[in-house]
KEKOL-44504 format. One line per 4 residues: number of its first residue (from 1); for each residue x, y, z of C-alpha. Coordinates in steps of 0.25 Angstrom, whole numbers, plus 2048, in hexadecimal, padded with zeros to 3 digits. Example, Ala and Ser with C-alpha at 12.3 -4.5 7.8 and 13.67 -1.06 7.14 Angstrom:
BEGIN
1	831,7EE,81F ~ 837,7FC,81D
! end
This chain:
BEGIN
1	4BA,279,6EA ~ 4B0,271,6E2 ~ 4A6,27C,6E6 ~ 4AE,287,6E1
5	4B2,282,6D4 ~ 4A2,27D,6D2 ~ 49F,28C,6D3 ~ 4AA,293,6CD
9	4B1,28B,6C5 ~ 4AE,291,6B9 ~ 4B6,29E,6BF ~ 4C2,297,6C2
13	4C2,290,6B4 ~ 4C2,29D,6AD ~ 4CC,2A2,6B8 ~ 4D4,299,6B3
17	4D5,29D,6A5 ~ 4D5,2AB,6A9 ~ 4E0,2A9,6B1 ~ 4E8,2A1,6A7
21	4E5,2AE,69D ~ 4E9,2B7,6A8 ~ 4F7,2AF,6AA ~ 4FA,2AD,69C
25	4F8,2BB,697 ~ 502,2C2,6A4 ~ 50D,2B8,69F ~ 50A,2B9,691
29	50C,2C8,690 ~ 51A,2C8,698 ~ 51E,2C0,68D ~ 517,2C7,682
33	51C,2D4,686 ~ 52B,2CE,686 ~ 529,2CB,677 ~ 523,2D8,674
37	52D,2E2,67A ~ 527,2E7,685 ~ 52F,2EC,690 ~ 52F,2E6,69F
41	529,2F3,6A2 ~ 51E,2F4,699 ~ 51C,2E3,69B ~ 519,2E8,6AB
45	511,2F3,6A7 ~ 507,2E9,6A0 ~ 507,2E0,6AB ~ 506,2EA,6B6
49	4F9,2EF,6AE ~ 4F2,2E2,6B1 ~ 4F3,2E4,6BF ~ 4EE,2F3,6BE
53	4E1,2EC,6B7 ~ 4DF,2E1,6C2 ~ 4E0,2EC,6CC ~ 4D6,2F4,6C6
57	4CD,2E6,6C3 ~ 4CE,2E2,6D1 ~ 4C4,2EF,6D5 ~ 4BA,2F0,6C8
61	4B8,2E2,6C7 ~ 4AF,2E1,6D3 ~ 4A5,2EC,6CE ~ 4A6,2E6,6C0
65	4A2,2D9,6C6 ~ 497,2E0,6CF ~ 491,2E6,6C2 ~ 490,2DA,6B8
69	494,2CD,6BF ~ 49F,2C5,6C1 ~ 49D,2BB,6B4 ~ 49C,2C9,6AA
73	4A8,2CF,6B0 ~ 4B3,2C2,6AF ~ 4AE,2C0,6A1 ~ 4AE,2CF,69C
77	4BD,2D0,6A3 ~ 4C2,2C3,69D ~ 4BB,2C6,68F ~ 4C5,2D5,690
81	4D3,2CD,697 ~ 4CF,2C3,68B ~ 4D0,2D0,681 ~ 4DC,2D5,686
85	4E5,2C9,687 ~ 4E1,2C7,677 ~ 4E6,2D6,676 ~ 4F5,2D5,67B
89	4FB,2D0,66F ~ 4F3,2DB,667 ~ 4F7,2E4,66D ~ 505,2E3,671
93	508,2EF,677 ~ 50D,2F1,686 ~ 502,2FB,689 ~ 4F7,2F2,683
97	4FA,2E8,68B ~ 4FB,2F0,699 ~ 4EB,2F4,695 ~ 4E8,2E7,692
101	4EF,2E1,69E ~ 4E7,2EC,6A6 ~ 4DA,2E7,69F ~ 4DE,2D9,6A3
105	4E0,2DA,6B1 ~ 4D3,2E3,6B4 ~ 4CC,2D6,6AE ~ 4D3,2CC,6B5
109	4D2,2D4,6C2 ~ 4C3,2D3,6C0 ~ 4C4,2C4,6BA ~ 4C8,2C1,6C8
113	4C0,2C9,6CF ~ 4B5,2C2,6CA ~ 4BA,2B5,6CB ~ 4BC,2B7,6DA
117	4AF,2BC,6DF ~ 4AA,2B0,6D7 ~ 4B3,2A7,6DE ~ 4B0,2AD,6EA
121	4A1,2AB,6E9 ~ 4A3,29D,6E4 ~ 4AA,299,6F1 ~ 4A5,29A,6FF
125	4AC,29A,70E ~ 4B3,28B,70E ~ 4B7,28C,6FE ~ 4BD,29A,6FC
129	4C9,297,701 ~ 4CB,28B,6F4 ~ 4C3,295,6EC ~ 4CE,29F,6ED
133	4DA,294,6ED ~ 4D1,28F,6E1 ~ 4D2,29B,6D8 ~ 4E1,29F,6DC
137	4E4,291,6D6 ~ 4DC,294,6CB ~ 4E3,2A1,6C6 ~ 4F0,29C,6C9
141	4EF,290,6C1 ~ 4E8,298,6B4 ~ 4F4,2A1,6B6 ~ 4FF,295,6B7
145	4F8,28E,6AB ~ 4F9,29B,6A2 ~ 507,29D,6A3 ~ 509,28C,69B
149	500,294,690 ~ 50D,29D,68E ~ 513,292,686 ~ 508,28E,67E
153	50B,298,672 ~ 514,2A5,66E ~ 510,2B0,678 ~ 516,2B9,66C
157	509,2B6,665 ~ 4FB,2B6,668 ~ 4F6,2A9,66C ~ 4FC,2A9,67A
161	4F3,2B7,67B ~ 4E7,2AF,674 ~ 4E8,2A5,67F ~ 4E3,2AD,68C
165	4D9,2B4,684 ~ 4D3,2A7,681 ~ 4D5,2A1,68E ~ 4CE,2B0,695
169	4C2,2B0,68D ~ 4BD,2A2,690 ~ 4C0,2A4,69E ~ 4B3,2A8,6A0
173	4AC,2A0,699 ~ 4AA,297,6A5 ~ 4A6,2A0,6AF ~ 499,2A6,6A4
177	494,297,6A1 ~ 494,293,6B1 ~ 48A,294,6B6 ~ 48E,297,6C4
181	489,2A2,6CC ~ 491,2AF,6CA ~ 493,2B6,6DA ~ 490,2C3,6DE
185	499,2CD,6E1 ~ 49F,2D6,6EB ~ 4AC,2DC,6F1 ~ 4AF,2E3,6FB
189	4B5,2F1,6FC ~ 4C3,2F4,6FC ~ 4CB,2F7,709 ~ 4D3,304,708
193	4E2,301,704 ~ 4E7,309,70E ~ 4DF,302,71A ~ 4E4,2F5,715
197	4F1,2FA,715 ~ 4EF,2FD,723 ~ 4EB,2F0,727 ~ 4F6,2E7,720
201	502,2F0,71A ~ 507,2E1,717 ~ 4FD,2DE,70F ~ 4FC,2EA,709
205	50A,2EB,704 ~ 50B,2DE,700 ~ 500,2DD,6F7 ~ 507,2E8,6F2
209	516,2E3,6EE ~ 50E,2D5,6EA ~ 505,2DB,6E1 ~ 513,2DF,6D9
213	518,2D2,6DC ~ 50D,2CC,6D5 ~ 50C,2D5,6CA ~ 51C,2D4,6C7
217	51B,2C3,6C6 ~ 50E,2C2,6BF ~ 50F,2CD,6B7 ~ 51E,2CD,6B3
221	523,2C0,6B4 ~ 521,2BD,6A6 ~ 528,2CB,6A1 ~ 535,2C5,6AB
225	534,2B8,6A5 ~ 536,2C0,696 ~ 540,2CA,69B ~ 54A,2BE,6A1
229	547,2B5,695 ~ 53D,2AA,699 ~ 537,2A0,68E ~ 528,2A0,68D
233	528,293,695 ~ 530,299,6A0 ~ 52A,2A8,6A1 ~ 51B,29D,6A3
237	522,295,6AD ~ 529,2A0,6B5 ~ 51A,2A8,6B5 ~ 513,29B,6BA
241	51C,298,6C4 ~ 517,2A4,6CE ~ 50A,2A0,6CB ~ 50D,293,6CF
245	514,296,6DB ~ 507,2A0,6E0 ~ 4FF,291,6DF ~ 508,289,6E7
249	50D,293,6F2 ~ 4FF,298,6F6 ~ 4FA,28F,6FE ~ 507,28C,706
253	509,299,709 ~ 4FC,29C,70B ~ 4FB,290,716 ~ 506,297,71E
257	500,2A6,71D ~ 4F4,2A0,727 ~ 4FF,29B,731 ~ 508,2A6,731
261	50B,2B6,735 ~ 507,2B8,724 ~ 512,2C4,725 ~ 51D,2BB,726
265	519,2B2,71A ~ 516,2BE,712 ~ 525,2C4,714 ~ 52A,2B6,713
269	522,2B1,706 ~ 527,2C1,700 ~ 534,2BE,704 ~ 534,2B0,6FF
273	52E,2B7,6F1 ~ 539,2C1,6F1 ~ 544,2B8,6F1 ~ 53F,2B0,6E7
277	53D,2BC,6DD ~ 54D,2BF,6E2 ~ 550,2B3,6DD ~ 549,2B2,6D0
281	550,2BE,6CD ~ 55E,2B9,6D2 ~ 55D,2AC,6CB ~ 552,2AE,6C1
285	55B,2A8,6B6 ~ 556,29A,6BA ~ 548,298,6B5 ~ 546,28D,6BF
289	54A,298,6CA ~ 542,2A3,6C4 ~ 536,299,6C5 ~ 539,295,6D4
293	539,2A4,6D6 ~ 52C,2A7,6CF ~ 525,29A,6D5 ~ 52A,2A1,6E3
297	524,2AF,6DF ~ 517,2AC,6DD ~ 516,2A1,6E7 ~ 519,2AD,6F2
301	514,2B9,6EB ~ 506,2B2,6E8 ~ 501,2AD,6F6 ~ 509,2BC,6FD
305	4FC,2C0,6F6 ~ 4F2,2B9,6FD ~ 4FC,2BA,70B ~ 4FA,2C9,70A
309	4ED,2CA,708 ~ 4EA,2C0,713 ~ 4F3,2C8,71C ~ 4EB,2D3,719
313	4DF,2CD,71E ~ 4E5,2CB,72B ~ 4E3,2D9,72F ~ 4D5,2DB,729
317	4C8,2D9,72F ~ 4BF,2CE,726 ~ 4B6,2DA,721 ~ 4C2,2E2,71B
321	4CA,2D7,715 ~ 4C0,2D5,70A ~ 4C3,2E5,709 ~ 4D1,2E3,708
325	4D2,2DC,6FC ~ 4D0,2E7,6F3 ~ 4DA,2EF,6F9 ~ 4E5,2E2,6FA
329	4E4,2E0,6EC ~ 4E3,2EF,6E6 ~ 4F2,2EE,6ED ~ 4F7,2E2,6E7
333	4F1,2E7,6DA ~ 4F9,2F7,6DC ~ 506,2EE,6DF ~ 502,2E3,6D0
337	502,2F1,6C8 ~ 50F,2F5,6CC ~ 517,2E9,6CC ~ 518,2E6,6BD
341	51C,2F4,6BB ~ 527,2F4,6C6 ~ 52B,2E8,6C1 ~ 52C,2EA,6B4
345	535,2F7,6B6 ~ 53F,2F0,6BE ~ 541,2E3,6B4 ~ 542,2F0,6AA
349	54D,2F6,6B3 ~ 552,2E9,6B7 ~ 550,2DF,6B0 ~ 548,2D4,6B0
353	54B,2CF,6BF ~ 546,2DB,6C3 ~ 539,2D2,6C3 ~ 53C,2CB,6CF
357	543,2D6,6D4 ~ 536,2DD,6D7 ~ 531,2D1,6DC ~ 53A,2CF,6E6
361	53B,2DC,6EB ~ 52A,2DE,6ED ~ 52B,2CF,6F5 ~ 537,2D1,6FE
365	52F,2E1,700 ~ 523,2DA,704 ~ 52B,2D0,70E ~ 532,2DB,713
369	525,2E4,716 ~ 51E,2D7,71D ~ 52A,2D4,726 ~ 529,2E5,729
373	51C,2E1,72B ~ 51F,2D8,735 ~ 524,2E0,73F ~ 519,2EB,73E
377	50C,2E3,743 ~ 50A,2D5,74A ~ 508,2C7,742 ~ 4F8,2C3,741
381	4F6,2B7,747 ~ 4F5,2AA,73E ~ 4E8,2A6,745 ~ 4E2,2B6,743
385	4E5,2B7,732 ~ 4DD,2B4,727 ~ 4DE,2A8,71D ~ 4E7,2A8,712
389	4E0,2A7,706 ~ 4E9,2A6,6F6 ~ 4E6,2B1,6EE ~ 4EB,2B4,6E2
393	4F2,2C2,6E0 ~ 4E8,2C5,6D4 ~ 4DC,2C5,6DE ~ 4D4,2D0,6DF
397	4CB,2D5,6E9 ~ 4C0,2C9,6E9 ~ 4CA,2BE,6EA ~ 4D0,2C6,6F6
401	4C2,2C7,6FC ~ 4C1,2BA,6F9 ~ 4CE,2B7,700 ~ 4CA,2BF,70E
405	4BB,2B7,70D ~ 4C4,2A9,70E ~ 4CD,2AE,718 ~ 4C2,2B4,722
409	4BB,2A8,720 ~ 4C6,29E,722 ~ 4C9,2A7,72F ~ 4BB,2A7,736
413	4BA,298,733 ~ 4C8,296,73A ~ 4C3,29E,745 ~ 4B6,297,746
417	4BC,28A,747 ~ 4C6,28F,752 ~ 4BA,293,759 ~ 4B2,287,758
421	4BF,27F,75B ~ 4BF,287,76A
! end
């Protein structure tokens, strides 16, 4: 770990700030919206555009990187999300801020594309594994961080707005005054969707329904907090307490996943997320339920990312998993668009519960499909699958490539001790 941090640690510092801007500003404009009118519709369409621009990022970043290097790229992209985030109370209009959120999430997509393929290059074969865990931790704390900044002034004015743009532009200030070695660069070419679904139909799917899980939480939780009446402090509670909950239940779960049929943890860590989401929307009232309910949420839907795509790799060969990234993420990203805008429709039509009602229905749906699954192809044996390894559902492409380099490394070095030990 000392390594890693000795030769990236400018990248995670301004990670760090980036992702205490990325948090605060998704929160910050649920709230925002609320005082400014804006329908639950037109809220989810603004959030669903981030998603659409992430999507988008995810693919031209590379050859942006390839073209002008890695430190150009994550200063120009953090110079623009720096611009628009100062923009948003200028222009307080639902359709200004569905571009800018489109503008934002091409550059953050790009933001972490480079920071992955720099983290990659930073570690090698007996460190990856901390690198990755390293950087999850990393984000997640930035984005728990943020949401404390809610309370620090009136998000009906501008300082709260202020606030990330500061905190964006000097995020990369760390990385252009180290003087560490930038990496080269290099991805590999995207496996057709349809062979992938082919191969895993589970993974496939669920990286589809958890792509609108996570787009509903993240993107909307703060529009449900305004819609049922939540204080600032408790609309910045209830959004940290999913994030909070990804931290703590990733590693446990992740643990099992390597000792286990990973079918039957997927439909039971679905499940377990659907009746949480039944019960926020039942017994919501009470804010101390509504956070147990959040806390579970995200503490099953975060690591069911890294599950799936693990699960995945089961029924790959090593040279196509690299391959498959591409095509896991250009899923979950399809699945990130539309959820705020289903979501967003129903809590119109129905109210705000409507929320976890989608929620609920996309986590029991994807329990239901891998207990289908189940009886449609035989278990992998726990000796025969690949490491789990965290990953955070804003990964792109690199950090799954990065994922599948640990995991076929962890697996030839499990398989060269068993040898040695016969």
């Amino acid at each position: 770990m000392g390594q890693i941090l000795s030769s990236a640690w400018a990248l995670f510092l301004g990670l760090m700030l980036l992702m205490v801007g990325n948090g605060l500003q998704g929160t910050l404009l649920g709230v925002r919206g609320e005082i400014e009118g804006f329908s639950t519709f037109q809220m989810s369409v603004v959030m669903s555009a981030y998603f659409a621009g992430f999507l988008g990022g995810s693919r031209m970043a590379p050859e942006m990187i390839r073209r002008v290097g890695h430190v150009r790229v994550f200063a120009a992209l953090a110079s623009l999300i720096s611009a628009v985030l100062i923009l948003y109370p200028a222009l307080a209009h639902p359709v200004a801020w569905a571009l800018g959120r489109v503008v934002i999430g091409f550059c953050f997509s790009g933001v972490y594309v480079t920071a992955e393929s720099w983290i990659n290059n930073a570690a090698d074969n007996e460190n990856r594994g901390k690198a990755l865990s390293l950087y999850m931790i990393v984000q997640m704390t930035g984005i728990v961080s943020a949401q404390g900044l809610l309370l620090v002034a009136d998000p009906s004015g501008y300082v709260l707005f202020v606030i990330p743009s500061v905190l964006v532009s000097i995020s990369f200030a760390p990385i252009l005054l180290s003087i560490s070695p930038t990496p080269a660069f290099d991805t590999a070419k995207p496996l057709a969707i349809k062979e992938l679904l082919e191969l895993s139909p589970l993974g496939c799917m669920g990286m589809f329904l958890l792509g609108g899980v996570f787009a509903a939480q993240f993107g909307m939780a703060a529009v449900y907090g305004g819609e049922v009446g939540l204080s600032l402090p408790q609309i910045s509670l209830f959004v940290a307490s999913f994030y909070l909950g990804a931290l703590l239940l990733q590693y446990p779960l992740g643990w099992i996943s390597d000792r286990m049929d990973r079918r039957v943890l997927i439909m039971l860590v679905a499940a377990g997320a659907g009746v949480g989401a039944c019960v926020a929307m039942v017994f919501g009232m009470r804010f101390e339920i509504l956070l147990a309910s959040a806390f579970v949420i995200g503490g099953t839907s975060n690591p069911l990312y890294s599950l799936l795509v693990a699960y995945t790799n089961d029924f790959l060969e090593p040279d196509d998993m690299a391959a498959a990234s591409g095509g896991l993420v250009f899923i979950n990203g399809v699945g990130a668009i539309m959820g705020p805008l289903i979501t967003g429709w129903v809590m119109q039509v129905s109210g705000p519960q409507g929320y976890f009602l989608i929620i609920a229905v996309l986590m029991l749906a994807l329990a239901a499909y891998a207990a289908y699954r189940m009886t449609q192809r035989p278990p992998v044996a726990a000796e025969d699958t690949t490491a789990y390894t965290p990953v955070m559902a804003s990964a792109t492409p690199v950090a799954l490539e990065v994922a599948l380099e640990y995991a076929i490394d962890s697996a030839n070095e499990e398989e060269d001790a068993q040898n040695e030990s016969n």
